[in-house]
ZASE-13287 format. One line per field, with one value per residue: residue number from 1; residue in one letter; x, y, z of N, C-alpha, C, O in turn. Coordinates in Angstrom, 2 decimals, padded with zeros to 5 digits. Layout:
N
seq [NUM,...] $
type [a,...] $
n_px [X,...] $
n_py [Y,...] $
n_pz [Z,...] $
ca_px [X,...] $
ca_py [Y,...] $
ca_pz [Z,...] $
c_px [X,...] $
c_py [Y,...] $
c_pz [Z,...] $
o_px [X,...] $
o_py [Y,...] $
o_pz [Z,...] $
END
This chain:
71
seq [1,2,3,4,5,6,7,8,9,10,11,12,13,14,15,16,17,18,19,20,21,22,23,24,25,26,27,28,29,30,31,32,33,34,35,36,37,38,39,40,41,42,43,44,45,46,47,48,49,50,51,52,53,54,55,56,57,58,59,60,61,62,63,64,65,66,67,68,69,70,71] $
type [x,x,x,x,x,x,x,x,x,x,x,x,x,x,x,x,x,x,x,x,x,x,x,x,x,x,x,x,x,x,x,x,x,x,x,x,x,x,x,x,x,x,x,x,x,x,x,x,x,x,x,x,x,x,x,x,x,x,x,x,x,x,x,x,x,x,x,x,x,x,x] $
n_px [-008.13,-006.47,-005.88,-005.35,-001.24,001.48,002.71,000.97,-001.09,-000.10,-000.35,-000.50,001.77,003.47,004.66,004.99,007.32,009.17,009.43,010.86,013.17,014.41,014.42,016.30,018.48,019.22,020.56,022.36,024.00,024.14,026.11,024.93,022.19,019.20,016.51,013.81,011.10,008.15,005.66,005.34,004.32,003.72,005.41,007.65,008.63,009.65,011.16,013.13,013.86,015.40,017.19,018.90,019.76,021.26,023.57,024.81,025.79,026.81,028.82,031.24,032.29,032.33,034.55,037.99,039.49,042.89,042.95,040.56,040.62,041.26,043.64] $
n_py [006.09,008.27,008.07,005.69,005.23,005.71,003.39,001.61,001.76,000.84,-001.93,-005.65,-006.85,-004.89,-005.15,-007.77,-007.51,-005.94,-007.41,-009.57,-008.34,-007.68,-010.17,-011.42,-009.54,-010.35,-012.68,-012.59,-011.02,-012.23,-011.27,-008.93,-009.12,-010.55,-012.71,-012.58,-014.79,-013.93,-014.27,-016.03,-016.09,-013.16,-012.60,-014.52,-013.34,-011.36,-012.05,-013.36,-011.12,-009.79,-011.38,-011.57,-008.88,-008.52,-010.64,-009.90,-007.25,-007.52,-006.24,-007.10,-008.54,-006.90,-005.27,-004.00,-000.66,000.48,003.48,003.87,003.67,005.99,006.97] $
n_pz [006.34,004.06,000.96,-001.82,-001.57,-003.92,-004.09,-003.53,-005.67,-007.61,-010.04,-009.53,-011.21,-011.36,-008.41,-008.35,-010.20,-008.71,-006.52,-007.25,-008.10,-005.82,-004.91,-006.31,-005.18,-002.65,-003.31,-004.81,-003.01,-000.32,002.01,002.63,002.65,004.03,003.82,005.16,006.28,006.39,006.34,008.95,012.32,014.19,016.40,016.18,013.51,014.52,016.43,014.67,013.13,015.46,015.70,014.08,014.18,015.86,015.50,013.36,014.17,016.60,018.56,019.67,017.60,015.54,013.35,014.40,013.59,013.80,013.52,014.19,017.08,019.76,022.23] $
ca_px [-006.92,-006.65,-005.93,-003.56,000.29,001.96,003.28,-000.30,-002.11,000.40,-000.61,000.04,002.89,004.49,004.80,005.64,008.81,010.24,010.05,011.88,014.42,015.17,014.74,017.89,019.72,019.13,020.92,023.59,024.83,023.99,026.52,024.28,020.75,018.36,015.38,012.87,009.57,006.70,004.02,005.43,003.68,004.52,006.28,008.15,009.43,010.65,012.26,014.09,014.74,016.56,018.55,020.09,020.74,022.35,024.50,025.05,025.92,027.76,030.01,032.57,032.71,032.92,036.09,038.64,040.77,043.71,043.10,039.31,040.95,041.82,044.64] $
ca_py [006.31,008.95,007.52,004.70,006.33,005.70,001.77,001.56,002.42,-000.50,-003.13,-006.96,-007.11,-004.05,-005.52,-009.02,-007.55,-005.67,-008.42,-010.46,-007.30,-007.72,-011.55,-011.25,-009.03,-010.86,-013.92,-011.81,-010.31,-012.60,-010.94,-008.05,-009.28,-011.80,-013.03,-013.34,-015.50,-012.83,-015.25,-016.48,-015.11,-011.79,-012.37,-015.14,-012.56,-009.98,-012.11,-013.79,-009.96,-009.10,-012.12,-011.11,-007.54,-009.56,-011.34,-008.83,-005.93,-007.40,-004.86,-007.82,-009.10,-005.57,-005.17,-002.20,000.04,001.79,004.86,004.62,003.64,007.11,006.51] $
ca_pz [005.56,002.78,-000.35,-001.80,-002.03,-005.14,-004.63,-002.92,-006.60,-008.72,-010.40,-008.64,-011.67,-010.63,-006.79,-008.28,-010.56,-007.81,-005.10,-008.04,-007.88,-004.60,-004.57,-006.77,-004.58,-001.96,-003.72,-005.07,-002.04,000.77,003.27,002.86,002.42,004.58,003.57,006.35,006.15,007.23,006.66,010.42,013.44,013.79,017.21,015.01,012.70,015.14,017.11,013.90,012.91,016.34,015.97,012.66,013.72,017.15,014.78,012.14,014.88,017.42,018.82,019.77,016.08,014.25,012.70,014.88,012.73,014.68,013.41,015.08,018.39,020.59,023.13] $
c_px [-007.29,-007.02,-004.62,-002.36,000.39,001.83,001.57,-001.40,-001.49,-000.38,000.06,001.40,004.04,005.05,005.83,007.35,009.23,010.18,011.01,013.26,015.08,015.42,016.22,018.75,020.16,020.30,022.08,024.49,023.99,024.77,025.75,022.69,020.08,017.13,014.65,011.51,008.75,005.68,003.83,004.40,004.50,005.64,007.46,009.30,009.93,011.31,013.38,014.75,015.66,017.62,019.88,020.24,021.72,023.52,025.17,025.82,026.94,029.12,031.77,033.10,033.35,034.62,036.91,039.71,041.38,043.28,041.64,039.55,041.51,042.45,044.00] $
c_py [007.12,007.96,006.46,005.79,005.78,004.10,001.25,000.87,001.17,-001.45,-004.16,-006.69,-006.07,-004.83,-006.48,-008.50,-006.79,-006.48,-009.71,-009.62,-007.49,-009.19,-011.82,-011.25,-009.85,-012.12,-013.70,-011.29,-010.96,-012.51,-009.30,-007.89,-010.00,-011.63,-013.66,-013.83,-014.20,-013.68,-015.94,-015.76,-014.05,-011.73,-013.55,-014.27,-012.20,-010.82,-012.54,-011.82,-009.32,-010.55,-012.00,-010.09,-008.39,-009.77,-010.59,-007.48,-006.05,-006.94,-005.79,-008.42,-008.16,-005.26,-003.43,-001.69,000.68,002.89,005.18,004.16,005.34,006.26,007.11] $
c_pz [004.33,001.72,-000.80,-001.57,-002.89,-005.12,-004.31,-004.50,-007.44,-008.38,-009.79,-009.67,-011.79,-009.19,-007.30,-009.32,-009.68,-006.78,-006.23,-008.09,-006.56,-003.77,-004.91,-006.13,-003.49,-002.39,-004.60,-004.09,-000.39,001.93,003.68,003.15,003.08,004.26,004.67,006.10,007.30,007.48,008.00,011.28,013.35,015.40,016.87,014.10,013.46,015.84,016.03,013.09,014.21,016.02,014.80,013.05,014.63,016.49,014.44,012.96,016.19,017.61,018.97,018.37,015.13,014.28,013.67,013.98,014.13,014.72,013.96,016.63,019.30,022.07,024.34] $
o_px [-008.24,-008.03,-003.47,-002.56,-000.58,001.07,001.11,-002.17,-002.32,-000.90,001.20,002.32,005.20,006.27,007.03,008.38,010.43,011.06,011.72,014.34,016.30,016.06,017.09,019.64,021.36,020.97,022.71,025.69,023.43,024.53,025.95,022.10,020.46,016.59,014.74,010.75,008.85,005.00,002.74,003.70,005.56,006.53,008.43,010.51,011.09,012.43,014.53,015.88,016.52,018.83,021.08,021.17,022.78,024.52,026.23,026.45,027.62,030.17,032.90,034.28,034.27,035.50,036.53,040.72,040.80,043.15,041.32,038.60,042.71,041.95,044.52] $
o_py [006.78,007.27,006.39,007.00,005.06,003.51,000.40,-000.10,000.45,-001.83,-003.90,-006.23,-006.27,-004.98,-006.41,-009.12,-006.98,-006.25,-010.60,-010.21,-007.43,-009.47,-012.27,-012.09,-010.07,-012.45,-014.65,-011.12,-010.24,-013.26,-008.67,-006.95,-010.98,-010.53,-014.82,-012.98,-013.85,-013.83,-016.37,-014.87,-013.90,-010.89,-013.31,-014.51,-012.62,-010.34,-012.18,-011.57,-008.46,-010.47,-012.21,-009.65,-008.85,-009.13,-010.39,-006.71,-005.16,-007.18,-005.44,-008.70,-008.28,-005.11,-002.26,-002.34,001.15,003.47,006.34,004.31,005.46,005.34,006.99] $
o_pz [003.62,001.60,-000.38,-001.42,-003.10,-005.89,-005.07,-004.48,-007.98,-007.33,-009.40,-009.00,-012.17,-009.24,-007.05,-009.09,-009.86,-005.95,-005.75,-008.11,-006.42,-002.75,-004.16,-006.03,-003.34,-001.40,-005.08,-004.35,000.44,002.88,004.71,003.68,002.45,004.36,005.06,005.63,008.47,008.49,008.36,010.80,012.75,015.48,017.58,014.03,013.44,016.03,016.29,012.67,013.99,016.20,014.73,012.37,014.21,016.83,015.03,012.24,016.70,017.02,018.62,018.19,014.33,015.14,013.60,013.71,015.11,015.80,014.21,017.40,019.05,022.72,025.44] $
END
């Protein structure tokens, strides 16, 4: 690998105030945000990340406007 990239080269208390930035958001806008445990196995995570898009995406749940219906 080259060289760090930019976020690569920060300091731990750079890292730690933006995962407090987005711990926030997360807890501000929880119809937008999920917080997934990584520290899981990693086939753990991915499957808990398909099940939130699952959720989050299902085509039968999404909202239909008329005007995006064609006759």
């Amino acid at each position: 690998m080259a060289g760090a990239d930019r976020f690569e080269g920060e300091a731990l208390a750079f890292h730690e105030k933006l995962r407090d930035g987005f711990l926030m958001l997360a807890a501000s806008e929880p119809e937008r945000c999920v917080l997934i445990d990584a520290t899981a196995p990693k086939d753990e995570v991915a499957d808990e990340i398909w099940r939130i898009v699952n959720e989050r995406f299902d085509p039968a749940m999404a909202p239909a406007h008329l005007a995006d219906v064609t006759p």
